[in-house]
C-alpha positions as CSV (number, residue, x, y, z in Angstrom):
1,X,0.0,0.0,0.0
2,X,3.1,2.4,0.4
3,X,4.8,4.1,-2.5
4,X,8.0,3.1,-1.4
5,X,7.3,-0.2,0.3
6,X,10.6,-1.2,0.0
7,X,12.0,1.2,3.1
8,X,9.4,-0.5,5.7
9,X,11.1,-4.0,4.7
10,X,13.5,-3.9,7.6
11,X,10.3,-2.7,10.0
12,X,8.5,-6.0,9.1
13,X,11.3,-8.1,9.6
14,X,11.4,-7.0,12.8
15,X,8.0,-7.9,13.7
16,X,7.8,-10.9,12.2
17,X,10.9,-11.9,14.8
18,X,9.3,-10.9,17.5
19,X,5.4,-11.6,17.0
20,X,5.4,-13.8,13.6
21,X,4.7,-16.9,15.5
22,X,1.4,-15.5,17.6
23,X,-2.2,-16.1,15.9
24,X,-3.7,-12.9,14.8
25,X,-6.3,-13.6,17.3
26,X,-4.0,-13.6,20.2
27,X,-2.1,-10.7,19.5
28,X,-2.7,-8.5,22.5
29,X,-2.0,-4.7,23.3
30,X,-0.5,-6.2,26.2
31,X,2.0,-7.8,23.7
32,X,2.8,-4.7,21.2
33,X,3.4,-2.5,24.4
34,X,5.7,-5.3,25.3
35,X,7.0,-4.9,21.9
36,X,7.9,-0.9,22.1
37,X,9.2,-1.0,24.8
38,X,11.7,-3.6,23.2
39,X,12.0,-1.0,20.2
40,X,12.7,2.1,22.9
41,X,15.9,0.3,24.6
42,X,17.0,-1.9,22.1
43,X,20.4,-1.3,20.6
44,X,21.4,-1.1,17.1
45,X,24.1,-0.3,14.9
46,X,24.1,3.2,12.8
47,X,27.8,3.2,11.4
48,X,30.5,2.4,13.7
49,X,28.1,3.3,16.9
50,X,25.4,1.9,19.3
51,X,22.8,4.0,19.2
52,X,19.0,4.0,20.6
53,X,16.2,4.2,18.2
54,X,14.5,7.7,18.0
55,X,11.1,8.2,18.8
56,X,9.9,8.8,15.3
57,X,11.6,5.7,14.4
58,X,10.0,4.0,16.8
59,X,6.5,5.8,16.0
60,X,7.1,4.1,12.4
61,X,7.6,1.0,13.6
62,X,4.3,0.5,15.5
63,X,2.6,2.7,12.5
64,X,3.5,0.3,9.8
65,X,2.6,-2.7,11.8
66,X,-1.1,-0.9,12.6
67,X,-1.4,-0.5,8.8
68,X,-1.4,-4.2,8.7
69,X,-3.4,-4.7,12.0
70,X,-5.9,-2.2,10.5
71,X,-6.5,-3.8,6.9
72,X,-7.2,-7.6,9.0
73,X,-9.7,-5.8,10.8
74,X,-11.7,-3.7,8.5
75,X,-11.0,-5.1,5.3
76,X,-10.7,-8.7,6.2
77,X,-12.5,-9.3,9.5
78,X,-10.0,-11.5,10.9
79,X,-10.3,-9.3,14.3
80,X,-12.4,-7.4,15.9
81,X,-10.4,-4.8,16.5
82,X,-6.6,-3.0,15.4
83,X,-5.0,-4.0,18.6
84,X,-1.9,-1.1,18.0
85,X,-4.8,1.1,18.8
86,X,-4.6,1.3,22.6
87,X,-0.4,1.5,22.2
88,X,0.5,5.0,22.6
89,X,2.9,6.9,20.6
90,X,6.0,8.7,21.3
91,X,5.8,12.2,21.9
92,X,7.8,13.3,18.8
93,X,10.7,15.4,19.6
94,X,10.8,19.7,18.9
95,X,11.2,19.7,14.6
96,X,14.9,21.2,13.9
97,X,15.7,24.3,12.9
98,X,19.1,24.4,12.2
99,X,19.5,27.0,9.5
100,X,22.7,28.6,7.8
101,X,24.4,31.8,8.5
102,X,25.0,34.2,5.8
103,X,28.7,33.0,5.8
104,X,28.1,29.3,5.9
105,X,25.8,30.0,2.6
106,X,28.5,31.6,1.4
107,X,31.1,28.5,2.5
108,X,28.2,25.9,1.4
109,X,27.9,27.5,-2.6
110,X,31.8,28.1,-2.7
111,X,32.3,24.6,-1.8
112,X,29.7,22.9,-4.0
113,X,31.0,25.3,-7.0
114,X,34.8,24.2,-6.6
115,X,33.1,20.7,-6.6
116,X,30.9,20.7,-9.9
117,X,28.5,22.5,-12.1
118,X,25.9,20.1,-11.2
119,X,26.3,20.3,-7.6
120,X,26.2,23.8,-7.5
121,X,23.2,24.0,-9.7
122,X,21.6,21.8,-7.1
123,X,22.9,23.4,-3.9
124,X,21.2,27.1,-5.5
125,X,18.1,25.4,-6.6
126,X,17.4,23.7,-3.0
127,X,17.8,26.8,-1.6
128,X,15.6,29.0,-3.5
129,X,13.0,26.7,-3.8
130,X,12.5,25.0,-0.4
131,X,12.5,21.9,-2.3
132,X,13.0,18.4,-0.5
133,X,16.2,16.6,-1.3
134,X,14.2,14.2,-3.4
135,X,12.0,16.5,-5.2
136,X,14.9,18.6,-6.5
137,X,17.1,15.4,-7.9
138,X,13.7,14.4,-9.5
139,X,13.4,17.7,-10.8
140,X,12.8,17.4,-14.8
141,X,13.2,20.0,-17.9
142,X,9.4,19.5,-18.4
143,X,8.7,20.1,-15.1
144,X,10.7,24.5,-15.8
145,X,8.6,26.7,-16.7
146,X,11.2,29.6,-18.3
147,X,8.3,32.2,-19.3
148,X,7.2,32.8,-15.5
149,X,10.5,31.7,-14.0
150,X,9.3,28.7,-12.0
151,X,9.6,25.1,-11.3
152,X,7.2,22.2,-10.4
153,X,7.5,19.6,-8.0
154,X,5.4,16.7,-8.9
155,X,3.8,14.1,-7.0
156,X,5.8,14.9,-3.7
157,X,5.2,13.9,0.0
158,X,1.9,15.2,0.3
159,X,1.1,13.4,-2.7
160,X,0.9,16.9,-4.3
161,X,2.0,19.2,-6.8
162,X,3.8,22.1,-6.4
163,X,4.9,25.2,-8.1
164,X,7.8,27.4,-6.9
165,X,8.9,30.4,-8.1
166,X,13.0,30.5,-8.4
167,X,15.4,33.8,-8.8
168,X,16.3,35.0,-12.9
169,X,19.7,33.7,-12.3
170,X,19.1,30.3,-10.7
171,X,17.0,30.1,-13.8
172,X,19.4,31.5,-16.3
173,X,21.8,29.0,-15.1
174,X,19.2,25.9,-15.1
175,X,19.0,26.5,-18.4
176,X,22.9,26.8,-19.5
177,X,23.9,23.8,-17.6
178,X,20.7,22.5,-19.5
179,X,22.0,23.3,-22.7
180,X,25.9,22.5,-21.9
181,X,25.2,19.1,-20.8
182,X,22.6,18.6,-23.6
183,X,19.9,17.5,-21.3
184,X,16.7,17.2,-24.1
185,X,14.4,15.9,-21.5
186,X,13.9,13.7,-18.8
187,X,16.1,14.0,-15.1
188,X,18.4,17.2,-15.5
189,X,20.5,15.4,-12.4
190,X,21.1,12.2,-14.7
191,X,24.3,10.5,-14.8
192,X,24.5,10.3,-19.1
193,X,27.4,7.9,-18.6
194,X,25.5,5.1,-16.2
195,X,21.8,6.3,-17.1
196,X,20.8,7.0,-13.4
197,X,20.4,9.9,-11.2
198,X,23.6,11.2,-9.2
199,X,23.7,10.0,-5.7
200,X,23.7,13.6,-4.5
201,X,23.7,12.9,-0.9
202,X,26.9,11.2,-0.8
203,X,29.1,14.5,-2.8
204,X,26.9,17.1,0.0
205,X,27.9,15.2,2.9
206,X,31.5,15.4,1.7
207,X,31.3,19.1,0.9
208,X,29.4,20.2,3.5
209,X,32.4,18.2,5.8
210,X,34.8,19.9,4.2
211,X,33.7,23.5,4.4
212,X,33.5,23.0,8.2
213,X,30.0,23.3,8.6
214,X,28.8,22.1,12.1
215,X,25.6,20.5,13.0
216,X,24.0,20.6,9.3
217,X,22.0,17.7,7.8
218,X,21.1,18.1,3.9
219,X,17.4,18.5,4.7
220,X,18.6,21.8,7.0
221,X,18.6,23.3,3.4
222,X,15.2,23.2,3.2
223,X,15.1,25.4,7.0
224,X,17.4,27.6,6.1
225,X,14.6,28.9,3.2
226,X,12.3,28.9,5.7
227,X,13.9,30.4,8.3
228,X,15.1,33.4,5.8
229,X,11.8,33.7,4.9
230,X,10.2,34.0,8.3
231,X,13.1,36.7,9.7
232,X,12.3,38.7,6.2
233,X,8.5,39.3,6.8
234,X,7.1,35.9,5.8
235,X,4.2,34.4,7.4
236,X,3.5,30.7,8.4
237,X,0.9,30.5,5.8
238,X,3.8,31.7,3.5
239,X,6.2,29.2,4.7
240,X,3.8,26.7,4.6
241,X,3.0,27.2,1.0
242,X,6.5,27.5,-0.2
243,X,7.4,23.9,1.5
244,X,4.5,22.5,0.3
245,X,3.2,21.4,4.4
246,X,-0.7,20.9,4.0
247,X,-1.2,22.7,7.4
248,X,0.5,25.6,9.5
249,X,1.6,23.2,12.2
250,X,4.7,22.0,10.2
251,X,5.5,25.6,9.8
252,X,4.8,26.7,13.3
253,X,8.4,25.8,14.1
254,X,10.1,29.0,12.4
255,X,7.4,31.1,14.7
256,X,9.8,32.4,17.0
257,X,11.7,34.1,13.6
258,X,8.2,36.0,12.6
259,X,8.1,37.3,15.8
260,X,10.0,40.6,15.4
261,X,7.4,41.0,11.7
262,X,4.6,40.7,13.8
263,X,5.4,42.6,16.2
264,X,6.0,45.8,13.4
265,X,2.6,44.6,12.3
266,X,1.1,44.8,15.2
267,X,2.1,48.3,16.1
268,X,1.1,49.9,13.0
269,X,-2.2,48.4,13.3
270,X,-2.8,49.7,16.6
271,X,-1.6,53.4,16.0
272,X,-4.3,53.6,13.6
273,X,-6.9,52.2,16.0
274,X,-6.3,53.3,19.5
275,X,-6.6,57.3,20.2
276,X,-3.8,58.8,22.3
277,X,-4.6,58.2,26.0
């Protein structure tokens, strides 16, 4: 039922280690609490570390197993009831906002420039547009629009599309590393020589390691848009549109930024409205 199936492959092996020899009709709440708490303290390997599982890896786990717990009960009528139902969630944790400085930007471009054309094309277009990591390596010529200077994101998260608008020179140089690297249609992130996209994240983890940069994940691209955008006058609903979230409570992270706008607006408003007392 997933668009990408494939990633919850490792989440079902897991349950069917733990609970794949219990009858569907036996599986208890009692038994999946059992079961995340298992997932809470259990250790596993990410790299060359032992690390805990975080709680929205956690909160996948026992979602992709209610998916299946869900479909036996309303679809098939095996059970009465989804027993993941009663098993609460993990409070998610505070949404990052790590965003870059003006001189990191500046460290981030020079850094993916020195590296290639094509990583700086992509490092300027995910930070004009807000774009997810996947949406702009998926990004396509069809998908530019060159008379009103934007680009579409198609069929993203939110199952969506998407239009962005993007700077005159982000697009004037979409369209000569278009034309340089003869790029008819189709990917413009393609690999000619192998016929497949660049892997993208692999040369920005490098770079962004190389330029220094502390604390900075490749989807902190994304906040740094946002969080520009909020300190220059931007509202939620703005930010909201711009990343494409379907509601304001994504973008109610970058609230603190907006603060110092609202404030101004504020003010003004209430000059006009309140007689001197």
């Amino acid at each position: 039922r997933y668009s990408c199936y494939e990633k919850y492959s490792t989440m079902y092996d897991w349950w069917r280690e733990k609970i794949g020899s219990v009858n569907l009709n036996k599986l208890t709440t009692a038994t999946l609490t059992h079961c995340k708490n298992i997932l809470m303290n259990e250790e596993i390997t990410k790299g060359d570390k032992k690390v805990v599982r975080s709680a929205n890896t956690i909160n996948k786990y026992l979602m992709c197993l209610s998916a299946v717990l869900t479909y036996a009960s309303k679809d098939l009528e095996l059970i009465p009831a989804n027993p993941m139902s009663k098993v609460s969630k993990l409070k998610k944790p505070t949404g990052r906002t790590r965003f870059l400085s003006e001189k990191e930007i500046t460290k981030l471009l020079d850094a993916a420039k020195n590296h290639s054309d094509m990583l700086y094309l992509f490092v300027l277009l995910s930070l004009s547009t807000g774009g997810r990591y996947s949406e702009v390596r998926e990004l396509c010529v069809e998908n530019i629009n060159k008379e009103n200077s934007m680009v579409y994101f198609l069929d993203t998260k939110n199952k969506e599309h998407r239009g962005v608008s993007i700077p005159e020179n982000v697009l004037n140089l979409l369209i000569k590393y278009i034309k340089d690297y003869d790029i008819v249609d189709g990917y413009i992130f393609i690999n000619k020589s192998k016929n497949k996209l660049y892997y993208i994240k692999g040369m920005l983890e490098k770079i962004i390691k190389a330029a220094g940069i502390k604390d900075f994940h490749i989807h902190d691209i994304r906040h740094t848009l946002a969080s520009y955008t909020a300190m220059n006058g931007g509202s939620l609903l703005d930010i909201a549109e711009i990343l494409g979230h379907k509601s304001l409570v994504m973008a109610r992270r970058y609230s603190h930024l907006t603060q110092k706008h609202t404030t101004s607006v504020l003010y003004r408003v209430t000059q006009k409205i309140i007689p001197d007392v």
